[in-house]
N, C-alpha and C positions, 0 to 999 in steps of 0.2 A: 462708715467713714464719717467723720465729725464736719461740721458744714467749713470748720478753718482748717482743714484737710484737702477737702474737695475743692476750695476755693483759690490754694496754694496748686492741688494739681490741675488745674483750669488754667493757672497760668503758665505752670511748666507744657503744657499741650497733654497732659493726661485726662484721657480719655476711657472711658470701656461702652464701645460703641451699642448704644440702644436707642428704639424708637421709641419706646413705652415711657409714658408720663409715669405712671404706675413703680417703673422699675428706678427711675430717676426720684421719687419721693423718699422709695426704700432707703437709698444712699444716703438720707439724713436720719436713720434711725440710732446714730448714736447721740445723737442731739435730742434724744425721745421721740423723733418724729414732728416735732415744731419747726413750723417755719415759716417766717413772718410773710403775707402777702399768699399762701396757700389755704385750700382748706381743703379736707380730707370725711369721705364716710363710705363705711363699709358694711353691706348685709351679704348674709346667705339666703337664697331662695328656699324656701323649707321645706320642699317636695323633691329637692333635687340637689345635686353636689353642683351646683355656680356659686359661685363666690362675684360680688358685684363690686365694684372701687370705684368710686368717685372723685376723680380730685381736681377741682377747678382753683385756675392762675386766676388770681384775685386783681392783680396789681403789677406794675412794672417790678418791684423790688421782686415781687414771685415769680415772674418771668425772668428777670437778670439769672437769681438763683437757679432756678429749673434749666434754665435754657432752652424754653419753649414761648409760646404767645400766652398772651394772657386768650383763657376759655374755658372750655369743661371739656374734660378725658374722664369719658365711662371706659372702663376695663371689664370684660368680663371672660371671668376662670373657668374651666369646666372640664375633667377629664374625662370625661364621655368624648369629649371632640377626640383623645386618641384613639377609640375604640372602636371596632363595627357595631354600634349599639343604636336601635334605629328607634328607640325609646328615650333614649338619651340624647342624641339628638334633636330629634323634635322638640322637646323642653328647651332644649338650648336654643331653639329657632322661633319658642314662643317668648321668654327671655328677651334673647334679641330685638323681635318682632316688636318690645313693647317699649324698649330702651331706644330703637331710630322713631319711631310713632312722637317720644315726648320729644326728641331733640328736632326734628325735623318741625315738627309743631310749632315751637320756640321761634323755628329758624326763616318761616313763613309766615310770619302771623298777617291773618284776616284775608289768608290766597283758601277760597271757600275748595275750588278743585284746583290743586297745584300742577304745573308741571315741571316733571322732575328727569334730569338729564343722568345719568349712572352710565361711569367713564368706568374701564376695563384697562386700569395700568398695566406696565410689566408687559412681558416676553412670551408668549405661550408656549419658545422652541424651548427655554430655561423652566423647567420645572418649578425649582425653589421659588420664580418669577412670575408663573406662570397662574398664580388667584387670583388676579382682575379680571382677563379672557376667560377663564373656567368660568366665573359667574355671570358675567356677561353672556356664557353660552346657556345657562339656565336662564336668564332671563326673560319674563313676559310685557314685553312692549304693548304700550297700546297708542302710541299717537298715532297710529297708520290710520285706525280707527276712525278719527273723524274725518280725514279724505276720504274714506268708504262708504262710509255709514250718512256721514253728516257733522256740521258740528256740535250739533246739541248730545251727538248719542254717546258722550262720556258724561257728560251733566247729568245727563237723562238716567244714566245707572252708577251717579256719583262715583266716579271713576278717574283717579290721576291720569293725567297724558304723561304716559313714563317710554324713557327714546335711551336709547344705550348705545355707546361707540367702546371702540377698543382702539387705541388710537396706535399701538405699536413703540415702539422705543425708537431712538433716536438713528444708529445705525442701519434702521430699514427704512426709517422716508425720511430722513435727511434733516427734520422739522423739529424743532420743541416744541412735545406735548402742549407745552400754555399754546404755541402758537398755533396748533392744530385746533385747541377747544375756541378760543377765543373767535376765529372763521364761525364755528358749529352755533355758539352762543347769540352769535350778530345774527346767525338766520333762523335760530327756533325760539329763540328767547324764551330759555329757563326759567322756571322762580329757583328751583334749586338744585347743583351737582351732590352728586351721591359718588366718591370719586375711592374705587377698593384696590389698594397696595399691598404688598407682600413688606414686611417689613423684618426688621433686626433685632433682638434681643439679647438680656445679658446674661440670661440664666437658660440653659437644657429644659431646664423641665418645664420653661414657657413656649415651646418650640409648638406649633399645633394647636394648641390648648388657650390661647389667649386671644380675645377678639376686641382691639382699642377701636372705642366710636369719640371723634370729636368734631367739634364746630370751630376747628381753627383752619381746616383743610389742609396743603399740604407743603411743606418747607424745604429749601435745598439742602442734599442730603437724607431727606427721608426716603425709609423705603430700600428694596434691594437695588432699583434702578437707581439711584441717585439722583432724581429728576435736581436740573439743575433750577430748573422757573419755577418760581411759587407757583400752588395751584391755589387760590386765595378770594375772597370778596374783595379784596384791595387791586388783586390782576387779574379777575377774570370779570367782575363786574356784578354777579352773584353769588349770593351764601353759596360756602361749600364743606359740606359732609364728609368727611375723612373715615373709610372702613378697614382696617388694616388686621393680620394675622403676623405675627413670627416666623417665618420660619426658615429663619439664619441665625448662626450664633458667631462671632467671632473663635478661631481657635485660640488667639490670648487670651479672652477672658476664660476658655473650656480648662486651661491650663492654671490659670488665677483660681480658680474656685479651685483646683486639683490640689493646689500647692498650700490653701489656706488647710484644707482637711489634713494634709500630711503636718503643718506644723502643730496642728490639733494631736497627730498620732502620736510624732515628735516629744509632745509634751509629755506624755505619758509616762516614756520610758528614761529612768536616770541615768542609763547609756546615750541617747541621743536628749537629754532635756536640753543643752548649752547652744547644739544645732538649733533646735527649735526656736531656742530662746533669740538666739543670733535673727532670724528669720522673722520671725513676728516684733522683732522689734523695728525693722523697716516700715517707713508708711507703706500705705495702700498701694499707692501711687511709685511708689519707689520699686515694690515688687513686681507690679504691672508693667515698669518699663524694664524691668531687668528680665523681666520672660519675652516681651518684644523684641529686646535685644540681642537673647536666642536665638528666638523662632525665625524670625522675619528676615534675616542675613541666608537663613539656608531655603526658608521656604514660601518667603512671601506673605503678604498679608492675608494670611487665607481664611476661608468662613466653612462653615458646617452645617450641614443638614442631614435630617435624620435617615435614615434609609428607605423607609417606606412614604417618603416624602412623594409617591406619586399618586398614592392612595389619599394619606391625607390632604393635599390639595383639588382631589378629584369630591372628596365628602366635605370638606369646608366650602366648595362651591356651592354645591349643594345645599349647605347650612344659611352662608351668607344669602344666596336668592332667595330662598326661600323665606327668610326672615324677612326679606323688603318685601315680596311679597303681601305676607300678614299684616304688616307696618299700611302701605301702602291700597293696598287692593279690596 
């Protein structure tokens, strides 16, 4: 979609709901991928299939466009994360491991032993909701540590005071998350939240496989819970660390990418080329709401998740802890 495309369906209210910085830059690739106020850089890890994106909001005008804050979103790809592959994994958990180290580094500077608070968004009874508390359940704490020990004996074996909460969703204590951390915050005083959401995508095949780190923390709207309070340096008083996974897709958009390949088939044939042709010459945005307009009258705005979504949130916990861990420990 051309950036006077996507600019046009921003005002009409078209949307194709995604969390990913990453999937929102792609949307300007008919413009070549420029775009004034972004910058963009991409490697592969050479021992192993991750794919690494970087793309930091430079400037208000890159944030306007993006419709994110100005900051830096690492993405990182890997399809080992769909697989039982426990080689493959762990690459992706050293990856990880080296990607929060720099950013968390940045986001603390001159805190010689940080402490670091890692919130457990999401639902644990909801599945697709349920990677904040999974990783939170692997998580190794250590601020108990120096009530036990003493306070020197995290110094002493240069060691983070790392405290984790799961604070629950809104329907079960009645609270906005902000308003639950902000209590937490006033009595342990953070240097920095490390705060892990399930989040939304526009493409299937990022569904498991994609793991967004940034330092803008987290916005209303993100996420499958919809937190409605910033989780933010602005409202909670300390940097915050944003860890997120996909793993929801809208069925509009499962349908939008369906219907682009059919007018691709379409094309082919001189029996249906004129179909085709009818079809792709609609904007983006035009076929987008003409499949909402379908969908949503009979079936609601529904989302998707993979099937063995109980496994891959059981191994991306795994992955995510783990990587703080390394980062961290």
């Amino acid at each position: 979609m051309t950036a006077k495309n996507r600019e046009k369906g921003q005002q009409s209210g078209f949307e194709v709901r995604t969390d990913l910085a990453l999937e929102e830059k792609e949307s300007f690739e008919g413009d070549g991928g420029r775009l004034s106020g972004v910058a963009l850089k991409e490697w592969n890890h050479p021992e192993g299939e991750i794919k690494i994106t970087q793309v930091r909001i430079l400037n208000k005008k890159g944030a306007n466009a993006m419709g994110k804050p100005v900051g830096t979103y690492l993405t990182l790809e890997a399809l080992a994360l769909n697989q039982t592959d426990e080689d493959g994994h762990r690459e992706v958990c050293d990856q990880l491991a080296g990607q929060i180290k720099e950013l968390a580094g940045a986001m603390v500077k001159g805190k010689e032993i940080p402490s670091i608070l890692v919130v457990g968004l999401g639902n644990a009874s909801v599945t697709p909701d349920a990677l904040g508390p999974e990783v939170l359940g692997n998580l190794q704490v250590t601020r108990h540590l120096t009530g036990q020990y003493g306070k020197d004996f995290l110094k002493e074996r240069n060691l983070p005071s790392i405290s984790g909460i799961v604070p629950g969703v809104m329907a079960q204590t009645g609270m906005e998350t902000a308003e639950i951390l902000k209590g937490i915050i006033q009595e342990t005083k953070p240097d920095l939240v490390i705060a892990i959401d399930a989040l939304a995508a526009r493409s299937v095949r990022r569904l498991g496989t994609t793991i967004q780190l940034t330092d803008t923390g987290i916005h209303p709207g993100s996420g499958v819970g919809n937190h409605r309070h910033s989780l933010t340096k602005e409202s909670l008083g300390v940097p915050v660390m944003a860890i997120g996974v996909p793993t929801v897709v809208g069925a509009a958009a499962i349908v939008h990418d369906t219907v682009s390949a059919l007018i691709r088939t379409l094309a082919h044939s001189e029996s249906t080329r004129q179909t085709g042709k009818w079809m792709e010459e609609m904007d983006p945005e035009e076929q987008y709401e003409l499949i909402r307009e379908l969908l949503e009258p009979e079936f609601g705005p529904m989302y998707v998740t993979p099937p063995d979504i109980d496994r891959r949130i059981k191994d991306l916990g795994f992955v995510i802890s783990e990587g703080i861990h390394r980062a961290l420990l």
